[in-house]
N, CA, C and O atoms as a DFTB+ gen file, in Angstrom:
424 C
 N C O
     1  1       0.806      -1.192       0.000
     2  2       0.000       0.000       0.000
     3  2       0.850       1.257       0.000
     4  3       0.308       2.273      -0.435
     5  1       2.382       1.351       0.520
     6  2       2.995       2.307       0.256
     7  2       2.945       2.856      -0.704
     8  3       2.850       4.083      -0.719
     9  1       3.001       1.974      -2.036
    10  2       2.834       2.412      -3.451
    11  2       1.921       2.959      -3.951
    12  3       2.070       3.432      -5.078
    13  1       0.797       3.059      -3.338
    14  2      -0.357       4.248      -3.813
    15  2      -0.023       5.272      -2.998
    16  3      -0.409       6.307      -3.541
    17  1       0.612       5.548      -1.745
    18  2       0.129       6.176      -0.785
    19  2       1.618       6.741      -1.802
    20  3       1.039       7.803      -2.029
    21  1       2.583       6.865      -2.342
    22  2       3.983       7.220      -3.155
    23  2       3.075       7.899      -4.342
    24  3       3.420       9.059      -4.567
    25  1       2.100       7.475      -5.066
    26  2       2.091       8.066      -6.480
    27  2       1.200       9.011      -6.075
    28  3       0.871       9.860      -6.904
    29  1       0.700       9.051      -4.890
    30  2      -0.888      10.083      -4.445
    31  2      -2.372       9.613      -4.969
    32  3      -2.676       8.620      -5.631
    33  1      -2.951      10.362      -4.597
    34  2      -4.565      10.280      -4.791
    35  2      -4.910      11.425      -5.324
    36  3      -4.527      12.539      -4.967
    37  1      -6.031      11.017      -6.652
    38  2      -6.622      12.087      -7.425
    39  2      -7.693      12.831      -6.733
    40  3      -8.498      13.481      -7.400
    41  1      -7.769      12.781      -5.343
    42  2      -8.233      14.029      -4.580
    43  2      -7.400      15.108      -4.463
    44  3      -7.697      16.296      -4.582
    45  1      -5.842      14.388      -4.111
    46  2      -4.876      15.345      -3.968
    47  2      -4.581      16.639      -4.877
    48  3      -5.216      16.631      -5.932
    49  1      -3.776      17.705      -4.684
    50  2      -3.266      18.381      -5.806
    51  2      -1.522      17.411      -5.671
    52  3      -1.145      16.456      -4.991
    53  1      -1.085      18.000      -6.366
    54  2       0.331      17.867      -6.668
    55  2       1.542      18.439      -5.527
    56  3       2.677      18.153      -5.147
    57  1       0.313      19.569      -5.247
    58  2       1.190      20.261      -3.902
    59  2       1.159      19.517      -2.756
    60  3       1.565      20.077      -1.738
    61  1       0.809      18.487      -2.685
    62  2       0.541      18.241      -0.910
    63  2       0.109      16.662      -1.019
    64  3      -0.230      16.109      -2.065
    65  1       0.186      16.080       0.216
    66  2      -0.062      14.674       0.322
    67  2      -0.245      14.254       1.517
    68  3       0.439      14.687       2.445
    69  1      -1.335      13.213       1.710
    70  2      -1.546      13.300       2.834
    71  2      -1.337      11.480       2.721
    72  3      -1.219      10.778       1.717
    73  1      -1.351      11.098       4.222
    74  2      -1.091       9.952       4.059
    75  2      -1.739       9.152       5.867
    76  3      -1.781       9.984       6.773
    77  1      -2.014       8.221       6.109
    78  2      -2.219       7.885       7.449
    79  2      -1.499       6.397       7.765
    80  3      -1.772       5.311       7.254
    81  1      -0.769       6.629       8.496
    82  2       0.747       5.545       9.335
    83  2       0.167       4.897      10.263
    84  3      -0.682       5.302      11.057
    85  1       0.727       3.666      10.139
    86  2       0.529       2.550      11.626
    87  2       1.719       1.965      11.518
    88  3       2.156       1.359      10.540
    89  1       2.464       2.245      13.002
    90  2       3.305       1.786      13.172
    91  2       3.705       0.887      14.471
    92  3       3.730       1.266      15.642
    93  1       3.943      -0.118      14.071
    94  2       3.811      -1.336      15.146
    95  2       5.828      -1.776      15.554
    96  3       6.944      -1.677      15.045
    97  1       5.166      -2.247      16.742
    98  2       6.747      -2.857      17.627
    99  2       6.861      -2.223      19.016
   100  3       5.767      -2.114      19.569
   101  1       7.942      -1.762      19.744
   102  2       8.215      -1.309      21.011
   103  2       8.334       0.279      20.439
   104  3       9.380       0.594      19.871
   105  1       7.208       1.314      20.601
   106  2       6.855       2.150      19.917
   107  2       5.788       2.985      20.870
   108  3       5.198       3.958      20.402
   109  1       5.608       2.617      22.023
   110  2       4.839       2.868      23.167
   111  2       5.456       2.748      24.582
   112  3       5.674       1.754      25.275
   113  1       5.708       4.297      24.835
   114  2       6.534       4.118      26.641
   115  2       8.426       4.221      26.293
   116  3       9.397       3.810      26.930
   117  1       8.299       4.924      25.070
   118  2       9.566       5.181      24.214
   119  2      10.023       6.781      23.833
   120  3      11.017       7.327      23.355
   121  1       8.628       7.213      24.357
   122  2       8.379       8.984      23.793
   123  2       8.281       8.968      22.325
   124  3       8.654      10.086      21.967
   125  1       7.930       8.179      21.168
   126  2       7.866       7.813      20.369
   127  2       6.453       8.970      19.695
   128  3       6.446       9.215      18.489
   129  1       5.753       9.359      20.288
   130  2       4.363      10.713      20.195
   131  2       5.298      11.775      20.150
   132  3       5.392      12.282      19.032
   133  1       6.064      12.297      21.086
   134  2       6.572      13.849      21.315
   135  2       7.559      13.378      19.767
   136  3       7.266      14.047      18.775
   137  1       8.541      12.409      19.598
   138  2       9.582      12.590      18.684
   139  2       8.808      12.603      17.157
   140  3       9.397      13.078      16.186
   141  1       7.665      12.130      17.064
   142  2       6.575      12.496      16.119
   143  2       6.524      13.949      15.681
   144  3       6.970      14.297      14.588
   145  1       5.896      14.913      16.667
   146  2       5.221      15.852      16.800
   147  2       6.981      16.350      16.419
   148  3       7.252      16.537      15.233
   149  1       7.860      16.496      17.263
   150  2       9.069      17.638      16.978
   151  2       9.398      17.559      15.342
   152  3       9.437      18.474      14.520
   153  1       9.638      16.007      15.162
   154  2       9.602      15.709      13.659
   155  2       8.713      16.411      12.725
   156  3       9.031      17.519      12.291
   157  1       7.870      15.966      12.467
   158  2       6.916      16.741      11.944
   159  2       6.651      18.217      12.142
   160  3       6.063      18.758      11.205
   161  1       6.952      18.933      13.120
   162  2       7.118      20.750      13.126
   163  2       8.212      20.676      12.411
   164  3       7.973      21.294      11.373
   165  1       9.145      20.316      12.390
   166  2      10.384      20.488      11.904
   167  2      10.288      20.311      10.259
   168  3      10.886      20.955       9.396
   169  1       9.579      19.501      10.146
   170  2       9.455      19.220       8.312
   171  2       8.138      19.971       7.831
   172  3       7.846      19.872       6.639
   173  1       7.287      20.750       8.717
   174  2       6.415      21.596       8.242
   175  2       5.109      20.856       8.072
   176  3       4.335      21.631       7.510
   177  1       4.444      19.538       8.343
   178  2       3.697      18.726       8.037
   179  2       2.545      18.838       8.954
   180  3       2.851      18.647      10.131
   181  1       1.156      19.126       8.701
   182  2       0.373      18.937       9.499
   183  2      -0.386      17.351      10.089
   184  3       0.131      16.243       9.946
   185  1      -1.561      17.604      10.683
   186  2      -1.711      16.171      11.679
   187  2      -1.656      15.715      12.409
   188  3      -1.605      16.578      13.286
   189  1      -1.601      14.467      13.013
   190  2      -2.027      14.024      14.353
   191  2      -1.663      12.605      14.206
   192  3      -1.833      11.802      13.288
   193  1      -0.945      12.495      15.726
   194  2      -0.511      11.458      16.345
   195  2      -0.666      10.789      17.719
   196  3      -0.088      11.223      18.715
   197  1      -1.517       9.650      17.733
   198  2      -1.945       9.095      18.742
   199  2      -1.414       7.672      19.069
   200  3      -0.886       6.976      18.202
   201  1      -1.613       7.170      20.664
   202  2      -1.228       5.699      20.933
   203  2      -2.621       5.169      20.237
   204  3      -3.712       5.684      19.995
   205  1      -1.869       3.534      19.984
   206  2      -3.761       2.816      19.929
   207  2      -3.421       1.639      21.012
   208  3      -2.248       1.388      21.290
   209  1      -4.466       0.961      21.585
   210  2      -4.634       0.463      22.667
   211  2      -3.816      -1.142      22.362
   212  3      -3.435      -1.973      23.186
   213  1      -3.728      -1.164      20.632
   214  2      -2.975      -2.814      20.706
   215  2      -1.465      -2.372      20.778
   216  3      -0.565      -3.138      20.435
   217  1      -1.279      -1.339      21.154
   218  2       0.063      -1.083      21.344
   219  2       1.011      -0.822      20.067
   220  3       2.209      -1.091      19.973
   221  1       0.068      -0.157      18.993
   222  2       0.755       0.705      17.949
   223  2       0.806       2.011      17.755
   224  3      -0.008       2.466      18.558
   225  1       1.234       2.796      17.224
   226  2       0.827       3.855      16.991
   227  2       0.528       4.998      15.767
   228  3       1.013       5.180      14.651
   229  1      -0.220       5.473      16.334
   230  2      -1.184       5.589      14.378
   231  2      -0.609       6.960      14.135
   232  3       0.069       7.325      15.096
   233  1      -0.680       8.040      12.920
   234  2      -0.824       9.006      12.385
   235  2      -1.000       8.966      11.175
   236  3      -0.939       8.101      10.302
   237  1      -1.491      11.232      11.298
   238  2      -1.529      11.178      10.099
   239  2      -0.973      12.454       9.454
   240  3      -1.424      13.565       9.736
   241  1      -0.026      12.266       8.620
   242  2       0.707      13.295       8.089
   243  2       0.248      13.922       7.095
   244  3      -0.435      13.121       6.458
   245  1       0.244      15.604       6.275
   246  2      -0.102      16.074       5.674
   247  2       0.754      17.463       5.211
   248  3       0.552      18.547       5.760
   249  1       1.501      17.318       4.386
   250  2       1.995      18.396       3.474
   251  2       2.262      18.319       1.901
   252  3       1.575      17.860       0.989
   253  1       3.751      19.056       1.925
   254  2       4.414      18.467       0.204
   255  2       5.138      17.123       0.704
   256  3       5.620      16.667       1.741
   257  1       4.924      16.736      -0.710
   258  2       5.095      15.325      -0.946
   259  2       6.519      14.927      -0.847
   260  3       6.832      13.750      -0.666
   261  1       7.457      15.955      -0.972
   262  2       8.847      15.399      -0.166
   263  2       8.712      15.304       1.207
   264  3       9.206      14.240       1.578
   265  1       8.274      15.928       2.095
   266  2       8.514      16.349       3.880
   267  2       7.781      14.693       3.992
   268  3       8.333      13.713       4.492
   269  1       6.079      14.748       3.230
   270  2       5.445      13.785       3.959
   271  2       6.277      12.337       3.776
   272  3       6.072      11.528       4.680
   273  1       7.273      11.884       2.614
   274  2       7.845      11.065       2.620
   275  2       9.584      10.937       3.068
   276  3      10.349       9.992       2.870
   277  1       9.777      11.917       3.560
   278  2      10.507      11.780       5.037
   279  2      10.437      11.852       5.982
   280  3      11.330      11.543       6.770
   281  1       9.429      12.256       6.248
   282  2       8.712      11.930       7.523
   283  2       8.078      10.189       7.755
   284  3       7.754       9.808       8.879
   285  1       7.994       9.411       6.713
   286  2       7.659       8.319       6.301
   287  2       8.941       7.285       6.955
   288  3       8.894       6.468       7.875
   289  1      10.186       7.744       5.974
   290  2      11.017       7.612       6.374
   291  2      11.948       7.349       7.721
   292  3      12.666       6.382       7.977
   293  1      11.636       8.760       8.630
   294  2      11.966       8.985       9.492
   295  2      11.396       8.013      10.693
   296  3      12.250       7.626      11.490
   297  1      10.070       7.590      10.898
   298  2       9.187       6.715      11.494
   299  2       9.384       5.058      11.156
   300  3       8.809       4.144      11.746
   301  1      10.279       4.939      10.131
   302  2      10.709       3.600      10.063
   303  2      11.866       3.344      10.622
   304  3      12.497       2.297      10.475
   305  1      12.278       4.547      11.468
   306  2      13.616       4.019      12.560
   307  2      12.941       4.782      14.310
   308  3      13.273       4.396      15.431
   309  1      12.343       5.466      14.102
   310  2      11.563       5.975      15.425
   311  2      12.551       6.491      16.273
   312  3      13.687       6.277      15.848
   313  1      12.483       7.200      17.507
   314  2      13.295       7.187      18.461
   315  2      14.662       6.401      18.786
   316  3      14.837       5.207      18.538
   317  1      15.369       7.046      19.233
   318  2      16.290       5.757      19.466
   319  2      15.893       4.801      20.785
   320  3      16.343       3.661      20.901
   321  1      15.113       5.332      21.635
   322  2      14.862       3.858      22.221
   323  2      13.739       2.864      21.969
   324  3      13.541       1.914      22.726
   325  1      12.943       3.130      20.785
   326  2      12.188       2.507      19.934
   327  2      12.376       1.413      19.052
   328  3      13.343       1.695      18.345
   329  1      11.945       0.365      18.768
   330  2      12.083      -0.672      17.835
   331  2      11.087      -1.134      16.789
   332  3      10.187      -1.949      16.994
   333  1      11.334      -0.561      15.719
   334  2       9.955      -0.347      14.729
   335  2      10.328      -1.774      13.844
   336  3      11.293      -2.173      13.191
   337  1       8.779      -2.370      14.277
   338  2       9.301      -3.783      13.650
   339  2       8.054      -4.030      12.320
   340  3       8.094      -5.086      11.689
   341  1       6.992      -2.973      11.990
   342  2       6.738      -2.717      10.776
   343  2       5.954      -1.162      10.313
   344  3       5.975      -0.447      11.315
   345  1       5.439      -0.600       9.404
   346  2       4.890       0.639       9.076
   347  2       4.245       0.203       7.928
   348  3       4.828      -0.564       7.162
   349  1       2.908       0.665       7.669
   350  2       1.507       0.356       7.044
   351  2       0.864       1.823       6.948
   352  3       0.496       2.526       7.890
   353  1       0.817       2.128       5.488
   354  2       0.981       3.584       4.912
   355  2      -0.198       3.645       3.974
   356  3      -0.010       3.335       2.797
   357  1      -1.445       4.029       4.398
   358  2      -2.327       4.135       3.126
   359  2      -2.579       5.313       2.967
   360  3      -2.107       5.969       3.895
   361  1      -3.353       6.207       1.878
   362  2      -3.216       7.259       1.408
   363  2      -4.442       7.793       2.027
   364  3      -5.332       6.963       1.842
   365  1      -4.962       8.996       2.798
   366  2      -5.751       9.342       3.104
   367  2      -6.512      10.988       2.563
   368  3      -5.744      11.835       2.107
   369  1      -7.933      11.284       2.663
   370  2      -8.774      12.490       2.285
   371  2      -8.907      12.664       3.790
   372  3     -10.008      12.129       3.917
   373  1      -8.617      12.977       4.830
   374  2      -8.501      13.373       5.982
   375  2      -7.638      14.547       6.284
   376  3      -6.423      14.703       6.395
   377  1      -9.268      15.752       6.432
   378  2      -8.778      17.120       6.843
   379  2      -7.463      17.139       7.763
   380  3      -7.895      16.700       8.828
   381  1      -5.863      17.450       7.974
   382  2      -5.244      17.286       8.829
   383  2      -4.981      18.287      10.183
   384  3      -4.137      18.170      11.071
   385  1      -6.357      19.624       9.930
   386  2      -6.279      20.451      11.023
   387  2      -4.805      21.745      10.195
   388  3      -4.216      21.854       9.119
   389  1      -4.827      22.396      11.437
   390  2      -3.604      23.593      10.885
   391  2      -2.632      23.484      11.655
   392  3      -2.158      24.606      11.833
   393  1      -2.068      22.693      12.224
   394  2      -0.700      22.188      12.813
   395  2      -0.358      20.528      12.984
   396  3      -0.861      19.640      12.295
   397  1       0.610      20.346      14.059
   398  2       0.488      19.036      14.319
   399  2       0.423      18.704      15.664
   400  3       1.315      19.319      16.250
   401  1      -0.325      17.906      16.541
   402  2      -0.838      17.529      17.580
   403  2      -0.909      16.325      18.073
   404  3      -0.615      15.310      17.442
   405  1      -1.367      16.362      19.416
   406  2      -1.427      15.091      19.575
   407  2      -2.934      14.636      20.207
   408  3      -3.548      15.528      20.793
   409  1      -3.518      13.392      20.126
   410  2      -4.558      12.649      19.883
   411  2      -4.853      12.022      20.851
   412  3      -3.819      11.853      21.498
   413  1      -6.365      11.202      21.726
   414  2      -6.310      10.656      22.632
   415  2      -6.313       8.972      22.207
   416  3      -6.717       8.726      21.071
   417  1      -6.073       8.326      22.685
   418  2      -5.705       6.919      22.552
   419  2      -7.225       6.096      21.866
   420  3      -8.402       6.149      22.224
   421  1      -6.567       5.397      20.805
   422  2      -8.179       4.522      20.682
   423  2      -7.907       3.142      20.496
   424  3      -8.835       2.340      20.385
């Protein structure tokens, strides 16, 4: 599914891409949310990042289509005291709000 969520969606424009992440492994009780959020201010990307209760953690990123796929990137090594043992990337039409934040657990 990376590969659609790479060429975009014909909702999208060209300028921007949005995308929604699940990322599974020791990724919870790692600060693995805050290194999200700094990440993402830092690459300019709007969205939201939350725990989920099976012990993954979801987002969803939204800018230009370089940031959002280093930010992609960046979440396939996580924190350093994190162990990302996979990432599941589908392409999303989900308003991402006007910054990036964080989410309550579902």
């Amino acid at each position: 599914m990376t590969t659609q969520a790479e060429s975009g969606s014909s909702q999208q424009s060209d300028s921007s891409k949005t995308v929604r992440v699940v990322i599974k492994g020791r990724v919870q009780g790692v600060c693995y949310r805050n290194w999200t959020v700094e990440n993402a201010e830092q690459l300019g990307i709007k969205g939201w990042v939350r725990n989920r209760r099976d012990g993954s953690v979801e987002a969803l990123f939204s800018g230009p289509p370089e940031a959002v796929d280093e930010m992609h990137q960046r979440c396939r090594r996580g924190p350093p005291a994190a162990m990302v043992t996979g990432l599941e990337a589908f392409p999303s039409t989900e308003e991402p709000g006007s910054s990036f934040e964080y989410r309550s657990t579902v």
